[in-house]
C-alpha atoms as an extended CHARMM CRD file, in Angstrom:
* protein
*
        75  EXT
         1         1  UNK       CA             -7.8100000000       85.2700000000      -76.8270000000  PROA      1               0.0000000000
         2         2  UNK       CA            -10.7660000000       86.7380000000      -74.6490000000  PROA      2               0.0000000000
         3         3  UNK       CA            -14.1820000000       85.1180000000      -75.0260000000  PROA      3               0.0000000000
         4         4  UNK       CA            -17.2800000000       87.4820000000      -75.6860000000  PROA      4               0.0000000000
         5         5  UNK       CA            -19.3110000000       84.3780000000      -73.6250000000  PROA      5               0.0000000000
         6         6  UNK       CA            -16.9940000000       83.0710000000      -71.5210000000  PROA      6               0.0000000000
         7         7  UNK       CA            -15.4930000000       84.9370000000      -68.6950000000  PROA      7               0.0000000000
         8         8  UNK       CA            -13.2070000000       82.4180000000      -67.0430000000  PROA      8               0.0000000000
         9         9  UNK       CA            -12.6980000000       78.4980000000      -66.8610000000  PROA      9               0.0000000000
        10        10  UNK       CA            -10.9520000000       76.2340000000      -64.1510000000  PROA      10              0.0000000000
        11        11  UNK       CA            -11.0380000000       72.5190000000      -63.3470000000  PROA      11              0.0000000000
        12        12  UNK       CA            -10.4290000000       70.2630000000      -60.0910000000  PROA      12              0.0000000000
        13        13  UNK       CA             -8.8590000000       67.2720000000      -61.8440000000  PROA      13              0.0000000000
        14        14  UNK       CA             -9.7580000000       65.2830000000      -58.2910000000  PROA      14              0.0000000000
        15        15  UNK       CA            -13.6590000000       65.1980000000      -59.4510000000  PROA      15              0.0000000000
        16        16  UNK       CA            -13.0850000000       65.9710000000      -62.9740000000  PROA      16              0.0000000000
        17        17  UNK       CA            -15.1170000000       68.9710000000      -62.8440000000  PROA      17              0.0000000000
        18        18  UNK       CA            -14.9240000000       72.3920000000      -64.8310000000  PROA      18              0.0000000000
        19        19  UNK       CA            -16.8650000000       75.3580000000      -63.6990000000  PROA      19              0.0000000000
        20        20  UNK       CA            -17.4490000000       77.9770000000      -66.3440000000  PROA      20              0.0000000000
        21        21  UNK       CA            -18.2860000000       81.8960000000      -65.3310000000  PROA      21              0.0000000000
        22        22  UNK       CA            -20.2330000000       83.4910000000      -68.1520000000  PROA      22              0.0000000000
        23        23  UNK       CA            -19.9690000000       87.2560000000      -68.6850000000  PROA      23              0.0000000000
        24        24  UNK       CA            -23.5360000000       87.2840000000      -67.8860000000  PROA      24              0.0000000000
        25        25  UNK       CA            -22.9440000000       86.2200000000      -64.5280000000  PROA      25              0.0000000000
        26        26  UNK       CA            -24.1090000000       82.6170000000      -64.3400000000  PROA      26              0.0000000000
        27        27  UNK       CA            -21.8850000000       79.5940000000      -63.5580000000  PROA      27              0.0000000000
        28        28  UNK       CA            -22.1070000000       76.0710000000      -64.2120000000  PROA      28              0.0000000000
        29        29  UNK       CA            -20.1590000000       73.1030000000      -63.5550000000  PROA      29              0.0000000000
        30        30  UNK       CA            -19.9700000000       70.5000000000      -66.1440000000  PROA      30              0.0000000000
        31        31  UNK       CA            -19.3900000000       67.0610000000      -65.1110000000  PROA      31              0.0000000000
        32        32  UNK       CA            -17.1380000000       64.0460000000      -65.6260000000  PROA      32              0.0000000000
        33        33  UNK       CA            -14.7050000000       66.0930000000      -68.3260000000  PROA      33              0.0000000000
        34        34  UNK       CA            -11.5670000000       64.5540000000      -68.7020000000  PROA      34              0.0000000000
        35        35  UNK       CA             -8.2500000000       66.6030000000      -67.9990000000  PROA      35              0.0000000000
        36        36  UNK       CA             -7.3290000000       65.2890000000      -71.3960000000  PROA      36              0.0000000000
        37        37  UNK       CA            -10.0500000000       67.6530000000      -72.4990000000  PROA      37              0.0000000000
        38        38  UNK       CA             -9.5410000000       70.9160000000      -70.1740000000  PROA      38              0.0000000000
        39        39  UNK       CA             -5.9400000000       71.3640000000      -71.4940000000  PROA      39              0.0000000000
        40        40  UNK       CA             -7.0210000000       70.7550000000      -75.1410000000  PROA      40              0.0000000000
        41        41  UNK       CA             -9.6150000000       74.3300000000      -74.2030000000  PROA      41              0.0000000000
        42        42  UNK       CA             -7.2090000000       76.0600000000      -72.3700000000  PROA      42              0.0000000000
        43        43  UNK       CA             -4.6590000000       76.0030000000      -75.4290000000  PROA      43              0.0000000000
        44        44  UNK       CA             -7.1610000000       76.8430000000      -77.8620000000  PROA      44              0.0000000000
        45        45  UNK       CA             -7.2590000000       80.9150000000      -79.0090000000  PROA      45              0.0000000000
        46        46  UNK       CA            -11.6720000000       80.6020000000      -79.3910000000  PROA      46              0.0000000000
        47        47  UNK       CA            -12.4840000000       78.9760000000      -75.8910000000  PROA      47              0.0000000000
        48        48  UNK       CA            -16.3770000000       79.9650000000      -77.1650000000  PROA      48              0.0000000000
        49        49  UNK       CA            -16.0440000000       78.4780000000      -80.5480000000  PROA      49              0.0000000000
        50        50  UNK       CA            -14.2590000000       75.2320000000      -78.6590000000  PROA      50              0.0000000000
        51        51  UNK       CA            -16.7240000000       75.1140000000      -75.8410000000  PROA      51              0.0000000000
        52        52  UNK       CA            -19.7080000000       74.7990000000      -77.6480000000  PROA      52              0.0000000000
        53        53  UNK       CA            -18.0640000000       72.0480000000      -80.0710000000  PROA      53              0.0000000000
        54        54  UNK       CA            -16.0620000000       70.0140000000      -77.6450000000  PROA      54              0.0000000000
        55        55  UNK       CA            -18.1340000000       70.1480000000      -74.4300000000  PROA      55              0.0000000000
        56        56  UNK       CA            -21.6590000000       72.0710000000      -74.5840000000  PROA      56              0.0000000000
        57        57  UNK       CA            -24.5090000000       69.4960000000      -74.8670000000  PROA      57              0.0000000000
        58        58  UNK       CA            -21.6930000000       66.6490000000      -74.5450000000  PROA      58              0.0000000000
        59        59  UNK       CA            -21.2040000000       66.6730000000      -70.4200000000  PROA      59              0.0000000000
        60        60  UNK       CA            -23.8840000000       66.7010000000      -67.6770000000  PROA      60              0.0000000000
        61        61  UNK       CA            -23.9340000000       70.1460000000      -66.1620000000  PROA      61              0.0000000000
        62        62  UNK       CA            -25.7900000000       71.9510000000      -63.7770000000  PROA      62              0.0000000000
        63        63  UNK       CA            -25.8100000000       75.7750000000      -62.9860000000  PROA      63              0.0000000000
        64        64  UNK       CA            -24.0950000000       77.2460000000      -59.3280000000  PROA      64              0.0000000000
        65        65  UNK       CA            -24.9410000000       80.3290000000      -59.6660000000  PROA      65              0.0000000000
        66        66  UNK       CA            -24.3190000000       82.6930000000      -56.5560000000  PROA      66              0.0000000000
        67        67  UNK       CA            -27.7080000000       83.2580000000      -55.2780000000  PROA      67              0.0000000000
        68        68  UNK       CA            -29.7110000000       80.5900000000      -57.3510000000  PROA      68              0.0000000000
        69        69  UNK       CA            -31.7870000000       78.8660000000      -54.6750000000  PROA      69              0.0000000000
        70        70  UNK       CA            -32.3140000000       75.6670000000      -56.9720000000  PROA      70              0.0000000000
        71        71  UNK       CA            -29.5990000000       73.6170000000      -58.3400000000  PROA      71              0.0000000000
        72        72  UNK       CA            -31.0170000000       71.3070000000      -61.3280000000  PROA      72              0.0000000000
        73        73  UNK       CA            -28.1220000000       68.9020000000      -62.5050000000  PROA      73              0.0000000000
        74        74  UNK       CA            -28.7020000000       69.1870000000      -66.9800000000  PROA      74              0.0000000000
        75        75  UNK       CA            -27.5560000000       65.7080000000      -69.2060000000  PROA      75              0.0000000000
């Protein structure tokens, strides 16, 4: 099921690292998150509702954001 927040997801298992694109543009990466944990969000139907249960305020993060000139790294 679509997300009215999220716009798309994906992970690079190598440095355990998934980048989330918001519908409003911005993109973060949050930090050390488990595979274990990317697969359980990627079979849920709310990936918004999941998100902000499972991994918002739970993994370091910091915002990428095309055109962002500073890159602050969030715990």
């Amino acid at each position: 099921m679509p997300s009215a927040v999220i716009k798309s997801y994906s992970y690079d298992p190598a440095q355990q690292k998934m980048e989330i694109v918001y519908h409003s543009g911005k993109v973060y990466h949050y930090l050390d998150v488990p595979e274990k944990v990317f697969k359980e969000m990627r079979s849920t139907m709310t990936k918004g509702i999941w998100f902000n249960k499972h991994i918002k305020g739970k993994y370091a993060f910091k915002e990428v954001t095309p055109g962002t000139s500073q890159q602050k790294l969030f715990i």
